[in-house]
C-alpha positions in Angstrom: 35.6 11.5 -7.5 36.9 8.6 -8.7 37.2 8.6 -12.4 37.8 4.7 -12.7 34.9 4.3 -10.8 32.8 6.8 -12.7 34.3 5.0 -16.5 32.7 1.9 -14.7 29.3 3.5 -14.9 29.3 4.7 -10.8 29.0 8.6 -10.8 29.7 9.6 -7.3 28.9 13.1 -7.1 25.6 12.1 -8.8 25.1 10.0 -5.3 26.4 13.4 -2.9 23.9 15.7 -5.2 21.0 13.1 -4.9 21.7 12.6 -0.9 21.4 16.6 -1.1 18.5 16.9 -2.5 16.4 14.1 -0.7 17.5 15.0 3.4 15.4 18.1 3.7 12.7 15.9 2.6 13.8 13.3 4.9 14.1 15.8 7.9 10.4 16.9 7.4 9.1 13.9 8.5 10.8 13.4 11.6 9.4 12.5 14.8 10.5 13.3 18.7 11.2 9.7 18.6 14.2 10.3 16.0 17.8 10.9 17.6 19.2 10.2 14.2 18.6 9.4 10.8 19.3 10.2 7.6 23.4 10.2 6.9 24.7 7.8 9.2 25.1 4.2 9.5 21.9 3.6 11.1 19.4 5.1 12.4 19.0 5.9 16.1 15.3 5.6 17.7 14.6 6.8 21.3 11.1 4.9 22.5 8.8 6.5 25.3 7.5 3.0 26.7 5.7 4.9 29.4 3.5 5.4 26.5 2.4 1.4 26.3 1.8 -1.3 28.9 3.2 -4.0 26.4 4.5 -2.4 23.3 4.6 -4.8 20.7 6.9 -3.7 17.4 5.2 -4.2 13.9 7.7 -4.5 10.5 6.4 -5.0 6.4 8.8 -4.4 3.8 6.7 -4.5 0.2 7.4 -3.4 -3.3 5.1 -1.9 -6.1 5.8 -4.4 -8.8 5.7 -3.6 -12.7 3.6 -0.6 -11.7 6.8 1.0 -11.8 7.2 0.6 -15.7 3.6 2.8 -15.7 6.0 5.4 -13.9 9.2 4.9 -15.8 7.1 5.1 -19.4 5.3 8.5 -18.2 7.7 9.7 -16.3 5.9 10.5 -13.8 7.8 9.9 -10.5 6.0 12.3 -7.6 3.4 9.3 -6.4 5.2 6.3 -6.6 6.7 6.9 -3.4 3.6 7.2 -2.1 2.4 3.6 -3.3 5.7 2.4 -1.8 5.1 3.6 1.4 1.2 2.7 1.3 2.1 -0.7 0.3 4.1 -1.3 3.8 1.9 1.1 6.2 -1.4 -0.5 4.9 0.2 -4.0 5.9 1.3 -2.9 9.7 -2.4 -1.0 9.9 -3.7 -4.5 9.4 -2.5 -5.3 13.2 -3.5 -2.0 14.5 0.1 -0.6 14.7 0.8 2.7 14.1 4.1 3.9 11.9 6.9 4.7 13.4 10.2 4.5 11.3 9.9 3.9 7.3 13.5 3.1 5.0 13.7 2.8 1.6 16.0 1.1 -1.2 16.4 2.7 -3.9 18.4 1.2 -7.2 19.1 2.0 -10.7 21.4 1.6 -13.6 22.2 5.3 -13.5 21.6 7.8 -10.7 19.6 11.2 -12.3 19.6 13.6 -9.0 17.2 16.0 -10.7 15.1 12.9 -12.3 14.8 10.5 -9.2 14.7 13.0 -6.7 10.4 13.2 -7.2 10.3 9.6 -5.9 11.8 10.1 -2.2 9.8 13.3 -1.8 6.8 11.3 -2.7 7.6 9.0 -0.1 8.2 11.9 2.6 4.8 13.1 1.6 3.4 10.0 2.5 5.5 9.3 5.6 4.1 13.2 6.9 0.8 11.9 6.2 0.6 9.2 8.4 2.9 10.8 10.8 5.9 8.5 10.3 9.5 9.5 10.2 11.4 8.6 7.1 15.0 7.6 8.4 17.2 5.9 6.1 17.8 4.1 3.0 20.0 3.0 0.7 20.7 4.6 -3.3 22.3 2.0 -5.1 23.8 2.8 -8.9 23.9 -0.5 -10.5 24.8 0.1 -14.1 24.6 -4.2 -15.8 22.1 -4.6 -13.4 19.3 -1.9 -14.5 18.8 -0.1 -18.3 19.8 3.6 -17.7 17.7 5.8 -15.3 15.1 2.5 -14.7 14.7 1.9 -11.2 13.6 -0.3 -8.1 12.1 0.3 -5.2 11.5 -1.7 -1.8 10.1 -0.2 1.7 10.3 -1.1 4.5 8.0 -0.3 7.8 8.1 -0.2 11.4 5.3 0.0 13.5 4.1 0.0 17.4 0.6 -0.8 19.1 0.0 -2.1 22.7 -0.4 -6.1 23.3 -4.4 -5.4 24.3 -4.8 -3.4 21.0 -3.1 -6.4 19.1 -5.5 -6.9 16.2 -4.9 -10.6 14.8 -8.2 -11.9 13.7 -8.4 -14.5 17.0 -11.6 -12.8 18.1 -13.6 -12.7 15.1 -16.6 -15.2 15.4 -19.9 -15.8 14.1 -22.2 -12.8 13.9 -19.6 -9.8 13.2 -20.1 -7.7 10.1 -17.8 -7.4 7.0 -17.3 -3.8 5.9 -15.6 -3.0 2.5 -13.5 0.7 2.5 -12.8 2.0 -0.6 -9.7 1.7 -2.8 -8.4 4.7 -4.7 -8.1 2.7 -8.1 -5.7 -0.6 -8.7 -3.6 0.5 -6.0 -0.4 -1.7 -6.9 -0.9 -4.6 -7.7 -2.0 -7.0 -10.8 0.0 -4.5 -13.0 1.3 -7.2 -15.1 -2.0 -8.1 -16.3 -3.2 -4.3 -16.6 -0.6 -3.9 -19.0 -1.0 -6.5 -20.9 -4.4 -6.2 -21.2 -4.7 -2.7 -21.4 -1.0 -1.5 -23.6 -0.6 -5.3 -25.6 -4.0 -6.5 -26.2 -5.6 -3.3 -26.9 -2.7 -1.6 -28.3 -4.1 1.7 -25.9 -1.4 4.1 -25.6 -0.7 5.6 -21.8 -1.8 8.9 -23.4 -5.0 7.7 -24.4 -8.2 8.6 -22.5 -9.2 5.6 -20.2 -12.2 3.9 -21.6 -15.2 5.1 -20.3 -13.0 7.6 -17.9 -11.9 11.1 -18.6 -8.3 10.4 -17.4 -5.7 8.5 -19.3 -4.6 5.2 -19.2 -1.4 6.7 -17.8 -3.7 8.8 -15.1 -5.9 5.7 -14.0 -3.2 3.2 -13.5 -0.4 6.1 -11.8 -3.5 6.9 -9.3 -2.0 6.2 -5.9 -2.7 3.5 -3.2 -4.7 4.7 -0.1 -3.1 5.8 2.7 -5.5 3.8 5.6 -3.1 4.1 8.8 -4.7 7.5 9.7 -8.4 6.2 9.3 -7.7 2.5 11.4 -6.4 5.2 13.8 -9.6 6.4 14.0 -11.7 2.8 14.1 -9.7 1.7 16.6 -10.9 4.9 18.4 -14.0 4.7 17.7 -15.0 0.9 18.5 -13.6 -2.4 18.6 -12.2 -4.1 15.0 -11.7 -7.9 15.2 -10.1 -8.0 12.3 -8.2 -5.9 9.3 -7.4 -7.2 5.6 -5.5 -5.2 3.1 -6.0 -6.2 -0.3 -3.0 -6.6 -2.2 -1.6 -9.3 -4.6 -4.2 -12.1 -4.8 -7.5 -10.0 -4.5 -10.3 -10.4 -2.5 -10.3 -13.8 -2.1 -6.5 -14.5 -1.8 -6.4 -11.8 1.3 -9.1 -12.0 3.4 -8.7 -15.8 4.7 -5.6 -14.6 6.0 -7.2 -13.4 9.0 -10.2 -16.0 9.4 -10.0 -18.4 11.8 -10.8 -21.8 10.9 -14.2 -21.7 12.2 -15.0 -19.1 10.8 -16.3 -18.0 7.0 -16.9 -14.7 5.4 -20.1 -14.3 3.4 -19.6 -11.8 0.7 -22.3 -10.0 -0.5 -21.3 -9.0 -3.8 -24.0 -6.7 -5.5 -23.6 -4.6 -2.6 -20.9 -2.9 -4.1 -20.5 -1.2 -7.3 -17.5 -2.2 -9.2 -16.1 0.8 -10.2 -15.3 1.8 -14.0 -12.1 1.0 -14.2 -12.1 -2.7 -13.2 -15.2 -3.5 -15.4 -13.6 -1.8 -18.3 -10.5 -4.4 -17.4 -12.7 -7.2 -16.6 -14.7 -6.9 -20.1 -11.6 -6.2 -22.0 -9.9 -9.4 -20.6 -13.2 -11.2 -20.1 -12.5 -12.0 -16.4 -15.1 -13.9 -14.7 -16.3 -12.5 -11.5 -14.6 -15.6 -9.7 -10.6 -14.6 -11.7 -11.6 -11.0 -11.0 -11.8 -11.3 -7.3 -8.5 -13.0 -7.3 -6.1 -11.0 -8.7 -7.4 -6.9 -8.3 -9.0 -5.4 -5.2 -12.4 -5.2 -7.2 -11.9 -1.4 -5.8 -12.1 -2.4 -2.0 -8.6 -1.3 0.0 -9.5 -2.6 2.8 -11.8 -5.3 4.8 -12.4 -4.6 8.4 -14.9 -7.2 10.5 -16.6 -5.5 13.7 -19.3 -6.1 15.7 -22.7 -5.5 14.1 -23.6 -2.3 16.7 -20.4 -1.0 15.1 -21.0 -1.0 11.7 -23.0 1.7 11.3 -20.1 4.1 13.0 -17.6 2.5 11.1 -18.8 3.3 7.8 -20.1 7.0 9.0 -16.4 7.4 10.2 -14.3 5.9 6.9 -16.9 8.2 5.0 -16.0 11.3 7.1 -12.4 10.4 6.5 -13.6 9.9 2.3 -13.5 6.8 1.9 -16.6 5.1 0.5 -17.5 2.7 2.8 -20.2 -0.2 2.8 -20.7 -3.8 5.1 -20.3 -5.9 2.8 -21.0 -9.3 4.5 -21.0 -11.2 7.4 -18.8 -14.0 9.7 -21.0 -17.2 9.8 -19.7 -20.4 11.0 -17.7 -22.4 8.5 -19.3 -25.4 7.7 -16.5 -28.8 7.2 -14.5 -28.2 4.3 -16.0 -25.4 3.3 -14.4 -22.5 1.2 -13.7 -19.6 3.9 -15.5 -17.2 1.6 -18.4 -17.5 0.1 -19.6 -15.0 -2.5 -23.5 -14.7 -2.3 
């Protein structure tokens, strides 16, 4: 080891004990598709395009934002992984690929083997869960650049689906039904304003008991994102989807009109669903109209899928039997000129 290096601030035996301890958790996800991964240069993918008449490759790389601070504060670093890993699958499930390959980069002002090593197992665990192999990454120690053990974290996802099961929103049309799947909590994003309302304004500590919940504040906002790759799986077995939206950064109404068409608009029936606890605790404490609400939190709705009305029905039955909640929500109607491409009713 170098000890000029190390004086520096870069320990790197700390980097061969973390690398240790992470590959078995690496090497349980991996798929016959896999010829190498973990420890070299790159890793090495072997497709079986006999599998797809026009395979059509799917890529998201996402972050979890200032929900990381929740983990860093607590402590608590076995789920973030999964949020990281939800964040990108959730995006490719949008298009009605399924995960392949999933890398990660991972930086911080000092390297803690024993410490860090919870967040790539959560990852793994997420990556076995939707059946994706977790190849590579990068560990970066970047002492100036981060305080001590504080981290970051980035993903990044690749997927697969066939050309004729491309799902891009072209075929939704007037007529189709909205249904809303359920969200496991905030999921990860509008943390910045969580905290602030939450830890600054209301002085709550992340030990505290959640209003109106019998988890704490740490609990609620460390609940991990939904893992909906394995359940679109299943819709797309089940019956045709049109279209997919994953709610992320910009709520309900900043994600959905990214799959409309022009023509088309959304009406959202909104006392059809039950805002859960948690985000009318938030929306109270900030005093959040309905309108702000919508645009920066998931209002506790993952994921929008639009399908044809006979659908519906099965759709919901088969998210449920998969434990999600879900409920349709709405409807596509034509978009009148100029006309907002959702309309809450």
């Amino acid at each position: 080891m170098s000890q000029h290096y190390a004086r520096a601030g870069v320990d790197l035996g700390a980097a061969d004990e973390f690398i240790a301890r992470i590959a078995p958790h690496a090497r349980s996800t991996t798929r016959p598709e896999v010829l190498a991964g973990v420890g070299g240069f790159a890793a090495h993918l072997a497709l079986d395009l006999a599998r797809y008449r026009a395979p059509i490759i799917v890529t998201s790389t996402d972050g979890v934002g200032t929900k990381l601070r929740v983990a860093i504060e607590t402590a608590t670093l076995d789920t973030i992984g999964i949020d990281l890993v939800a964040m990108c699958a959730n995006d490719i499930a949008c298009s009605g690929a399924a995960p392949l390959a999933f890398l990660d980069y991972f930086a911080t002002g000092k390297l803690a083997p024993t410490y860090h090593a919870p967040i790539i197992a959560g990852i793994a665990n997420a990556c076995r869960t939707i059946g994706c192999a977790l190849v590579g990454g990068e560990t970066a120690e970047l002492p100036g650049m981060y305080t001590g053990t504080d981290f970051d974290l980035a993903g990044f996802v690749i997927g697969l689906v066939d050309r004729d099961r491309l799902i891009d929103g072209h075929t939704i049309q007037p007529g189709q039904v909205v249904v809303g799947i359920a969200a496991t909590g905030f999921h990860s994003n509008g943390y910045s304003l969580l905290r602030r309302v939450l830890l600054e304004e209301q002085r709550l500590q992340l030990t505290d008991r959640f209003p109106e919940m019998p988890a704490s504040v740490g609990e609620v906002l460390l609940t991990p994102t939904a893992l909906y790759s394995p359940l679109v799986a299943q819709l797309m077995t089940a019956g045709r989807i049109h279209g997919i939206a994953h709610i992320t950064g910009g709520g309900l109404t900043g994600n959905i009109p990214r799959i409309l068409p022009a023509t088309c608009q959304m009406r959202f029936h909104w006392s059809r669903w039950t805002l859960p606890t948690p985000f009318a605790v938030v929306q109270r404490m900030a005093g959040l109209s309905d309108a702000e609400l919508r645009t920066v939190l998931n209002c506790g709705i993952g994921l929008v899928v639009i399908v044809d009305a006979a659908f519906a029905t099965t759709a919901c039955e088969t998210a449920t039997a998969a434990g999600f909640a879900a409920h349709a929500i709405g409807e596509i109607v034509a978009r009148p000129s100029n006309a907002e491409p959702i309309v809450y009713v």
